[in-house]
C-alpha positions as CSV (number, residue, x, y, z in Angstrom):
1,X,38.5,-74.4,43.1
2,X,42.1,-73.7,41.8
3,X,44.1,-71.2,43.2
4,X,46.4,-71.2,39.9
5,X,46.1,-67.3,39.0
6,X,46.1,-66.9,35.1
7,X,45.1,-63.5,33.2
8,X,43.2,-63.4,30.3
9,X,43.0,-61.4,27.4
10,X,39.7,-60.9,25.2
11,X,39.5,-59.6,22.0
12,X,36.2,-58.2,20.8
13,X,35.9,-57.6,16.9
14,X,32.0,-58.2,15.9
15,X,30.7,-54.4,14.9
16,X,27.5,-55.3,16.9
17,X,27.6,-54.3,20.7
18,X,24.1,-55.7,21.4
19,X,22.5,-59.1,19.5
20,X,26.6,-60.2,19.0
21,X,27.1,-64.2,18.5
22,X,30.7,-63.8,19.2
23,X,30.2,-61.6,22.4
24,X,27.9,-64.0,23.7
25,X,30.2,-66.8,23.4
26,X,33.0,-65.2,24.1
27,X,31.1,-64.4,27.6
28,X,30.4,-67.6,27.8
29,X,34.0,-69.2,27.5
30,X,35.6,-66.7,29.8
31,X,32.6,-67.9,32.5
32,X,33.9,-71.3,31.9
33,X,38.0,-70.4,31.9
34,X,37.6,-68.4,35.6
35,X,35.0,-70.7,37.2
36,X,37.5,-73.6,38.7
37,X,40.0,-70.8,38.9
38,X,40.0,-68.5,42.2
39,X,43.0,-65.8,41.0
40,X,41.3,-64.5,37.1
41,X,42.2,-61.8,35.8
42,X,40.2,-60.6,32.7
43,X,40.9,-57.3,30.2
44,X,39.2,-57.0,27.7
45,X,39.7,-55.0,24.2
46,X,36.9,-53.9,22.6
47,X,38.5,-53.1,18.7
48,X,35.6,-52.7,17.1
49,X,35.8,-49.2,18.8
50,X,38.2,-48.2,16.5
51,X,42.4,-48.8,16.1
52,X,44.5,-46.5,14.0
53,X,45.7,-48.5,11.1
54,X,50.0,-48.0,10.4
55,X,51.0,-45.6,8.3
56,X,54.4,-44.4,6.9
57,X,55.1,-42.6,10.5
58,X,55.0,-46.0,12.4
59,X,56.5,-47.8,10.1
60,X,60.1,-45.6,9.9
61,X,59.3,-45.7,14.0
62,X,59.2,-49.4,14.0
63,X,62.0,-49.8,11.9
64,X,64.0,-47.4,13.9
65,X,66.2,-49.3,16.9
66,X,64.2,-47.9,20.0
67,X,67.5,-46.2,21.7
68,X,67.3,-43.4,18.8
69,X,63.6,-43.2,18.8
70,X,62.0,-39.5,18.5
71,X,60.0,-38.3,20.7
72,X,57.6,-38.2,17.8
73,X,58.2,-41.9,16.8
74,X,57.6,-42.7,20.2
75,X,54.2,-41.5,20.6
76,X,53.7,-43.3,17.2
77,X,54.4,-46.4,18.9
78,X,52.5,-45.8,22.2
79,X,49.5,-47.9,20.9
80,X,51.5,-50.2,19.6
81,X,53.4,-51.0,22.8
82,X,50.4,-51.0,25.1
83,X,48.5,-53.9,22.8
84,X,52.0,-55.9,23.0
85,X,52.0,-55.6,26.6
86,X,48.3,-56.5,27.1
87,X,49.2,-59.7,24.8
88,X,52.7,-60.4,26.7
89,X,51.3,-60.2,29.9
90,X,48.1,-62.8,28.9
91,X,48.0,-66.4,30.1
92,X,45.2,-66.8,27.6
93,X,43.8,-65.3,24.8
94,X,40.3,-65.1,23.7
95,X,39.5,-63.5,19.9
96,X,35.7,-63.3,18.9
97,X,35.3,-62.9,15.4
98,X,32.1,-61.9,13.0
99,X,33.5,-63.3,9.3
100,X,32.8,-60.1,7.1
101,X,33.0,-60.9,3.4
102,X,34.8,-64.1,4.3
103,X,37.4,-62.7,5.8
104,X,38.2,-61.4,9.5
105,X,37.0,-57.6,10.7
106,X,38.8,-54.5,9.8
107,X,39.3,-53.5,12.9
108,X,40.7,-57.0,14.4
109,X,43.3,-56.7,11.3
110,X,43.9,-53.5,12.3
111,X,44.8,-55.0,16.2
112,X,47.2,-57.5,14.4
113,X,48.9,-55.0,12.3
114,X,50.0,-53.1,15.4
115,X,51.0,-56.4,17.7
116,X,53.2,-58.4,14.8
117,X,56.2,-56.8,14.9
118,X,59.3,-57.3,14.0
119,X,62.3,-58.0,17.1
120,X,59.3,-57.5,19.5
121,X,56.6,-60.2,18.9
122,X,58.6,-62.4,16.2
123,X,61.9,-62.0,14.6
124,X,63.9,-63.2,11.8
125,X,66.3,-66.0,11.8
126,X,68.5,-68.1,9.3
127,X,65.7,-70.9,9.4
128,X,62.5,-68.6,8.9
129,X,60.9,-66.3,11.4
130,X,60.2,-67.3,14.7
131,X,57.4,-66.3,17.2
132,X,58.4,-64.7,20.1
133,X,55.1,-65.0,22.5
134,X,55.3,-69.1,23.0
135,X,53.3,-70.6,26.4
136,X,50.2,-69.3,25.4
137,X,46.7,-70.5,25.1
138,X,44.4,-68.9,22.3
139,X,40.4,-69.4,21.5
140,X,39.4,-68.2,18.7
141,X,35.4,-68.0,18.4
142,X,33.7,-67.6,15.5
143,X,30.3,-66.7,14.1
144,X,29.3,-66.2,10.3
145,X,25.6,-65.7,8.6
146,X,27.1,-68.0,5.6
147,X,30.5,-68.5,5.1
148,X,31.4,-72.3,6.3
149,X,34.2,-72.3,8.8
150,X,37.1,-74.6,7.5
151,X,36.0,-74.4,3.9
152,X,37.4,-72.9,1.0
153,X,35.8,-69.6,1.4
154,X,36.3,-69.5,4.3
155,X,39.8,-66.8,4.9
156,X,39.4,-66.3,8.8
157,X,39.9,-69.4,10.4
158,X,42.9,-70.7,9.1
159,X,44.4,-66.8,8.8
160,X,44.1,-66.2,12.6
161,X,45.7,-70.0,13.3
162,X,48.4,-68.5,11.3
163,X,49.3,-65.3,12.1
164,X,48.9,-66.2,16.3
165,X,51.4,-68.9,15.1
166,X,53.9,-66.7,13.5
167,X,54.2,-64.5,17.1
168,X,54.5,-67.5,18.6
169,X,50.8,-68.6,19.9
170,X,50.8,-72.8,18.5
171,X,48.3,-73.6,21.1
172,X,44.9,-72.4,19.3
173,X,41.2,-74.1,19.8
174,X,39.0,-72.8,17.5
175,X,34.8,-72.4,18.1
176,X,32.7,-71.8,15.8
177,X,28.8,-71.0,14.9
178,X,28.6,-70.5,11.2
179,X,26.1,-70.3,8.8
180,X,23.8,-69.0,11.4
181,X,21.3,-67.8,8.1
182,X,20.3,-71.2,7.2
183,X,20.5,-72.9,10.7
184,X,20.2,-71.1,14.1
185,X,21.2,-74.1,16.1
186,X,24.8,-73.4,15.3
187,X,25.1,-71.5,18.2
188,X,23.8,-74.0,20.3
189,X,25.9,-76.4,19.0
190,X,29.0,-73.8,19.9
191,X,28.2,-73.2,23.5
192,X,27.9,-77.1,24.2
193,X,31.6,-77.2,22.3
194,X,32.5,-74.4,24.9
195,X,30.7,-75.9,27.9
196,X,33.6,-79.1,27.2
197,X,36.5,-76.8,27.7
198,X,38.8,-77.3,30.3
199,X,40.1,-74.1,31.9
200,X,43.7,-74.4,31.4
201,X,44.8,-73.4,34.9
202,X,42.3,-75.7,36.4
C-alpha cells in the first residue's frame, strides 16, 4: 500500500438518492482511487440537495475587489468560497452525472456557476483566459437512459471537459454507461472501465 496521501472530492448530481447509476459508480471508483492508497481523504458534495443559483447580489459581490467587500456581499459569497476551497484543496475530483434532456443537471450547473470565477478559479489574460486550478485529476462518470455519450446530442460530456478545462483541470477521464434503456449491460461495461484505473497516488 502507498503511503502517498491525496484528498478527493466527489460530486454527486443524479436527482435519485437510492437506484442511482452514477452514485454506484462513483462508489465504485472512489473504492478503487483509496484502495492502494493508505492517507485518503474523501468529501463528498451532494448538489442534488439543492445550490442557490447567482443572482444580481453575487454578481456586483463578485465583481467587487474583496478588500471593499460588504458585509452583505460577503455572506453572498460564503457559498461560493467554501465550494472553491473544497475544489482547491482536492487532489482529485470525481463528478457523477445523470444526462437530463441531454444536457448536465440543474443543480451540478448550479455548482459550476458558483466555482468559475473570475481572478479566483481562472482569469483573463492578453492570450485568452487561463485556468487557475492546474495539477488536478478529474473523473467524470456518466449515466444516461438514451442519450449516446460522445455524439451529437449528447451536450454533457464534452461541456464538463470544457468548463474543468477553462479553471484549469486538463487532466479529465471520462466513464460512461449510457443508453441504459435499450441495453442494461452499459453499466457493466462502466465498472470493468473503472476496475482498470490506476489510483493516481498509487
Amino acid at each position: 500500500m502507498s503511503n502517498t496521501s491525496q484528498t478527493i472530492l466527489k460530486i454527486d448530481a443524479s436527482a435519485r438518492k437510492t437506484g442511482s447509476v452514477t452514485r454506484e459508480l462513483t462508489d465504485t471508483l472512489i473504492s478503487r482511487l483509496i484502495a492502494d492508497v493508505s492517507d485518503s481523504h474523501v468529501v463528498t458534495r451532494d448538489v442534488a440537495s439543492g445550490l442557490p443559483v447567482i443572482d444580481e447580489t453575487w454578481i456586483g459581490a463578485n465583481f467587487t475587489d474583496a478588500a471593499e467587500r460588504s458585509d452583505e456581499q460577503k455572506n453572498a459569497l460564503k457559498l461560493s468560497d467554501e465550494l472553491i476551497e473544497e475544489l482547491r484543496s482536492a487532489d482529485v475530483l470525481v463528478i457523477g452525472v445523470r444526462v437530463y434532456n441531454f444536457g448536465i443537471p440543474a443543480s451540478l450547473k448550479a455548482w459550476i456557476d458558483l466555482v468559475a470565477r473570475a481572478r479566483v478559479t481562472f482569469k483573463y489574460t492578453e492570450n485568452g483566459p487561463v485556468g487557475l486550478l492546474e495539477g488536478k485529476k478529474a473523473y467524470v462518470v456518466l449515466a444516461s437512459g438514451g442519450t449516446k455519450i460522445g455524439s451529437d446530442t449528447d451536450f454533457a460530456s464534452g461541456y464538463l471537459k470544457h468548463v474543468l478545462g477553462f479553471i484549469g483541470i486538463h487532466d479529465v477521464t471520462i466513464v460512461f454507461a449510457d443508453q441504459l434503456m435499450m441495453d442494461g449491460n452499459r453499466q457493466v461495461e462502466a465498472l470493468n472501465e473503472i476496475s482498470k484505473i490506476t489510483p493516481l497516488a498509487a
